[in-house]
SENUMAR-945700 format. One line per field, with one value per residue (C-alpha): residue in three letters; x, y, z. Coordinates in Angstrom, 3 decimals, always signed. Layout:
<rs>
residu = [ALA	...]
east = [X	...]
north = [Y	...]
up = [Z	...]
</rs>
This chain:
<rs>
residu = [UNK	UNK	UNK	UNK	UNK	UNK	UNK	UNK	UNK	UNK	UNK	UNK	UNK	UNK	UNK	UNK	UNK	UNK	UNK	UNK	UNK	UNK	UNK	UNK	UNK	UNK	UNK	UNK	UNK	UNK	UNK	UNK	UNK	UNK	UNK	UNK	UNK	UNK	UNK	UNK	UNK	UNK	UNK	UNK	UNK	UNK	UNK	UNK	UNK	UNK	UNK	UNK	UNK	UNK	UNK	UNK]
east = [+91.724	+91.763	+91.149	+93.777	+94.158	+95.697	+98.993	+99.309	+98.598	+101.041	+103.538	+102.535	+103.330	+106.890	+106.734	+108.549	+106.958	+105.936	+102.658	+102.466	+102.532	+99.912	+97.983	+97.886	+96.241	+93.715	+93.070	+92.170	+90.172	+87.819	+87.543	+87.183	+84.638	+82.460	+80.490	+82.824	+81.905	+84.548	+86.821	+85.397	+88.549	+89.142	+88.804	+89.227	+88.180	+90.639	+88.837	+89.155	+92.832	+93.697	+92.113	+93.883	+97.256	+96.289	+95.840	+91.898]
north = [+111.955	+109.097	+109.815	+110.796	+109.109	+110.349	+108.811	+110.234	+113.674	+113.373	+112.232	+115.426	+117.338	+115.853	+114.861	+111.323	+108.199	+108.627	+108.254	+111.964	+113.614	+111.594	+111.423	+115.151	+114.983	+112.355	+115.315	+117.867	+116.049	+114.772	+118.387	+119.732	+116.621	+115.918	+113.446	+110.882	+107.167	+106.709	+103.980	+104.039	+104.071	+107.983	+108.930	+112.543	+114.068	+117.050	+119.823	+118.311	+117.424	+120.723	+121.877	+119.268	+120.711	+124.501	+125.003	+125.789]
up = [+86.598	+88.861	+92.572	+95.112	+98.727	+101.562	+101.713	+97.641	+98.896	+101.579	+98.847	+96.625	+99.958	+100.282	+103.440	+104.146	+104.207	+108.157	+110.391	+111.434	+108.472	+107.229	+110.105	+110.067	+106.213	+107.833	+110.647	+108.265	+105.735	+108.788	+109.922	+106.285	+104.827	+107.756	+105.161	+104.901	+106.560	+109.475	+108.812	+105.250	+102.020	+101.375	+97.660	+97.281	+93.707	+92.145	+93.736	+97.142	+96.427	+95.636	+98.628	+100.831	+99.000	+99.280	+95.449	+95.829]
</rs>
């Protein structure tokens, strides 16, 4: 499966097209993934998807 971004996961999470939602996807996957490069593209695998979306 191809990687998910954030703005796809906030799509899976039905939230509308808007900065906050988002932003608060962005918020957890820097707390969560401490790895990632700031200001780097986000690619999150399935595992970390489902994590993001509370399927894990």
């Amino acid at each position: 499966m191809e990687p998910y971004t954030s703005v796809e996961l906030t799509r899976l999470l039905d939230y509308p097209n808007e900065t906050g939602p988002r932003l608060a996807v962005r918020r957890y996957l820097r707390a969560t993934y401490l790895e990632h490069v700031k200001n780097a593209p986000r690619e999150l695998s399935e595992p970390e998807a489902a994590d993001v979306l509370g399927v894990a």
